[in-house]
Each structure stands twice: as C-alpha cells, then as structure tokens.
C-alpha positions as CSV (number, residue, x, y, z in Angstrom):
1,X,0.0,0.0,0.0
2,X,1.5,3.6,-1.1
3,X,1.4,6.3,1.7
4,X,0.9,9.5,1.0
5,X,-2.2,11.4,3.5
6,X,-1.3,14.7,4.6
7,X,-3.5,16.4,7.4
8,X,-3.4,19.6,6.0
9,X,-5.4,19.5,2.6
10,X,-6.0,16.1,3.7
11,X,-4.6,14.9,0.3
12,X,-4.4,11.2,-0.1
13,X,-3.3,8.9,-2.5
14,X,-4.2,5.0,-1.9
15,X,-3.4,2.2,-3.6
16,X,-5.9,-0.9,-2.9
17,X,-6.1,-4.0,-3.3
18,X,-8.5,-5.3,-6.5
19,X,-10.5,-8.6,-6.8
20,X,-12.7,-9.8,-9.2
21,X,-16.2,-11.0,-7.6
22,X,-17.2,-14.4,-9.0
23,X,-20.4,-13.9,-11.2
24,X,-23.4,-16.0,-10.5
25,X,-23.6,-18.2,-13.3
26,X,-27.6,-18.6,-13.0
27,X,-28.0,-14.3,-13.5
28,X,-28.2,-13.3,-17.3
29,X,-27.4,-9.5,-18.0
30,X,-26.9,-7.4,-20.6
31,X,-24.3,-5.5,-20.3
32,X,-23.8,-4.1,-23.4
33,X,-27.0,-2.4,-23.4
34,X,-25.8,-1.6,-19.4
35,X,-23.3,0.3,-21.5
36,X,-24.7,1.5,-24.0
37,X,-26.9,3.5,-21.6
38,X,-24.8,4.7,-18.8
39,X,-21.7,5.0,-21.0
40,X,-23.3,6.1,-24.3
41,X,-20.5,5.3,-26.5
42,X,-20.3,7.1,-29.6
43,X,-21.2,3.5,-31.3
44,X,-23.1,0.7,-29.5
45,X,-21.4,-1.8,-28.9
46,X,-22.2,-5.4,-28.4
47,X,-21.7,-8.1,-26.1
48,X,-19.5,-9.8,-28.1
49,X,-17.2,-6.5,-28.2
50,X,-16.6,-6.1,-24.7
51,X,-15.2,-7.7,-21.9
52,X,-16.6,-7.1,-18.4
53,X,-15.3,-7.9,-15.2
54,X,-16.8,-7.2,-11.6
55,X,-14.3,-5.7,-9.4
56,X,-14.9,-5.4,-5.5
57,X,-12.7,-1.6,-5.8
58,X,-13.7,0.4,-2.1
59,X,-14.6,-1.2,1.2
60,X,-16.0,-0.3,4.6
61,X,-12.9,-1.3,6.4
62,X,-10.2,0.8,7.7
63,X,-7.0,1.3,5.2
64,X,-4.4,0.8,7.2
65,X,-1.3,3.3,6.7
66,X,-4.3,6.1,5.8
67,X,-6.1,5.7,9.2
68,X,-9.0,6.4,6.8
69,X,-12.5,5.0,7.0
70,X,-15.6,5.2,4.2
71,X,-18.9,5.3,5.9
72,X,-21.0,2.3,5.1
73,X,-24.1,4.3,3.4
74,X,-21.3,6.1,1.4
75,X,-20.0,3.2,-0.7
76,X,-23.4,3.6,-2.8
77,X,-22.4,7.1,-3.1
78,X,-19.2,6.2,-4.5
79,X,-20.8,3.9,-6.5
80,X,-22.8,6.5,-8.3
81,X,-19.8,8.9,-8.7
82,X,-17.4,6.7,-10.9
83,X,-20.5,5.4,-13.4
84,X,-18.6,6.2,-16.8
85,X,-15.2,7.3,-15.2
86,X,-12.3,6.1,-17.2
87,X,-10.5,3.1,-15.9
88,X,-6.5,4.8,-16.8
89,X,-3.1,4.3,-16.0
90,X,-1.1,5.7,-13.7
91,X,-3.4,8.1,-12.6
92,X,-2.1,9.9,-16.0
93,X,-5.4,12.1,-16.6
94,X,-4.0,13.1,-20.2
95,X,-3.4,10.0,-21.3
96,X,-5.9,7.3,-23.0
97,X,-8.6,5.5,-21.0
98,X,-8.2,1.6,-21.6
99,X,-11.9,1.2,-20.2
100,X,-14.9,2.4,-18.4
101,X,-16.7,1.5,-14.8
102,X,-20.5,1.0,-15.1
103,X,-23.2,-0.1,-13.0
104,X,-22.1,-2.2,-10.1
105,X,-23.7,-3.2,-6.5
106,X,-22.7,-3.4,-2.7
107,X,-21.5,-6.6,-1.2
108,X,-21.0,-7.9,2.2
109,X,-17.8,-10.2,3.1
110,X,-18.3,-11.0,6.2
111,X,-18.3,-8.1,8.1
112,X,-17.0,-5.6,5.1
113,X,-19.1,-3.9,2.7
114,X,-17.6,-3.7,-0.9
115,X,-18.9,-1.0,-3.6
116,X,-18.1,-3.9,-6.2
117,X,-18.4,-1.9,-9.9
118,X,-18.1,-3.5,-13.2
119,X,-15.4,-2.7,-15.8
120,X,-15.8,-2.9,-19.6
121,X,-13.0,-2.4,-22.5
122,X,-13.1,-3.5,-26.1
123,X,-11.5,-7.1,-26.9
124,X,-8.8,-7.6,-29.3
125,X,-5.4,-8.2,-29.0
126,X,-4.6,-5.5,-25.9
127,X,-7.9,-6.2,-24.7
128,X,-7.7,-9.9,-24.5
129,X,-4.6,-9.5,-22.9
130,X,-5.9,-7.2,-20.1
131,X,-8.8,-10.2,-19.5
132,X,-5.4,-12.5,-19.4
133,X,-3.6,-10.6,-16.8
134,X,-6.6,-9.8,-14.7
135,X,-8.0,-13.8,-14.5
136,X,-4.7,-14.8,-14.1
137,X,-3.9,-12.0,-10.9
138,X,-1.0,-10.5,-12.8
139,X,-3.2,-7.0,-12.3
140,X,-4.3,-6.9,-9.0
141,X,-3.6,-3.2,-7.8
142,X,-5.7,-0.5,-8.6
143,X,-5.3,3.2,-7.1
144,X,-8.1,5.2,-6.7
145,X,-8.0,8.7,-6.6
146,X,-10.7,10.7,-5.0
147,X,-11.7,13.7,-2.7
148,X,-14.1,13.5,0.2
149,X,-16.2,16.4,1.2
150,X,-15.6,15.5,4.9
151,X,-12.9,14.7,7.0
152,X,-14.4,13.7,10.7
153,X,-12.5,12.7,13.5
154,X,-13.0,9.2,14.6
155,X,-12.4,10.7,18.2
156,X,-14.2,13.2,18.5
157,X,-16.6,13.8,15.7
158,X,-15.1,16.9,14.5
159,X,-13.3,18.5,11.5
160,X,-10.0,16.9,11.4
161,X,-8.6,20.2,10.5
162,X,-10.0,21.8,14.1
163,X,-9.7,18.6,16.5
164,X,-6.5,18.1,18.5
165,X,-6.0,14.5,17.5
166,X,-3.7,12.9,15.0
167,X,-5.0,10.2,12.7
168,X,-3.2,6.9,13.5
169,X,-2.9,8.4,17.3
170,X,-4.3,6.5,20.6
171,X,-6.7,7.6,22.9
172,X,-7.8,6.4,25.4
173,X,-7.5,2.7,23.5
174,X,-9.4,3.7,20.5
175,X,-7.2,4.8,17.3
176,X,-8.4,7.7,15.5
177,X,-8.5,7.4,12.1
178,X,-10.6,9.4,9.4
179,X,-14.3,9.3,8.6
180,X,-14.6,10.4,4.7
C-alpha cells in the first residue's frame, strides 16, 4: 500500500487491493446495453465486443497506513460517482482511457461492505490481454484517486482540521482514524 495522506489539505493517494467478484452463473445480464446506456458510447457496442469484469474496488474497512475510514451508506455514493469514469493508468489524466466503470452493486464479506463496480473495454489483441492478466492475478492493484467532502474525527466527531488528535494516534484505547 502507497502512503501519502497529509493532514493539512488532507490529500491522499491510496493504492488498494482489487479482486474480481465471482459472477453467479444462473444471472443473465446485458451488459452491453448496461453500456450503452450509462456510457453512451459514440457507437453501440455489443456483447461480443466487450469484456466485463466485476471488481470489489472500495470497502468499509479501515485502510491501514491512511487511518482512513468510508462510511457504510457512502460506498453507494461512490458507486454513483465513478458510473462512466475512465478506468487509466497511472493516474495519468491526459493519457488514454483503456476502459470504463459502469453499474455495479454493494457486497458484504463477512463483516466488510464492498462497492463492487463493473469494468468494460473492447476485446482484441490488448484487450484480450488485459482479461489474461486480470483472471490470471498478474493486475491486481488499482489506485483510486478521490476527494471527500468531509474529514471527521474518529475521536471526536469533528473536522479533522479543528480537532487536536492525530490520525493513527491512541486515545484512550481507541485509534483515531478518518471518517470520509
């Protein structure tokens, strides 16, 4: 996992860990006309253009390193706020999106909810190789990049810029960490 949260700006960078969700083989969905309507590419495409993978991406559970937590009830939120978003590399914004996130669902794993989107990008030869590497764990990391509108103290349920405790911190026997 990559560091990088600073208190002031509260500017983070995370790296987390990917895993593709087993599909239920007994549910039949269309997911090219899933994108086709919340992707609207300039073309329809067709099922047998696409490859689509189920990915669980954000979770419930403290990141560790980040002393960062996502609400429960704001996976769903998340959910809705990556619907088209290009799936790129390196979190190079300029470069060329190798695919899309669309539609998606929350999962429970035991006791960790997952905001579990689904990815699409055209087969062919780099495609095919992407649904290789991805099957085969070879890609396994993704980093997410995002901005929350609130940073709330674990602690003490304030701002994290006003409070006088320090994400990672003990007090008491409780660590604070970051609500988002």
């Amino acid at each position: 996992m990559k560091e990088g949260t600073e208190k002031e700006g509260l500017k983070a960078e995370l790296v987390l860990r990917v895993q593709l969700a087993a599909p239920d083989p007994a549910v039949v969905v269309d997911y090219a006309a899933l994108v086709n309507s919340i992707c609207k590419p300039p073309f329809p495409v067709k099922a047998e253009d696409i490859h689509v993978r189920q990915m669980r991406l954000l979770s419930d559970a403290l990141i560790e390193g980040y002393n960062l937590r996502v609400p429960t009830n704001e996976l769903k939120s998340f959910l809705s706020l990556i619907q088209s978003a290009p799936l790129i590399i390196g979190h190079d914004h300029e470069g060329i999106p190798i695919g899309r996130w669309f539609g998606g669902e929350i999962i429970k794993l035991g006791d960790v909810s997952w905001a579990a989107p689904l990815i699409y990008w055209m087969r062919g030869v780099p495609g095919d190789e992407m649904a290789k590497n991805l099957d085969g764990g070879i890609y396994r990391d993704v980093s997410a990049s995002f901005r929350w509108t609130t940073s709330e103290c674990s602690i003490c349920g304030q701002t994290i810029y006003a409070c006088p405790h320090v994400p990672g911190g003990e007090y008491g026997g409780a660590i604070c960490f970051i609500w988002t």
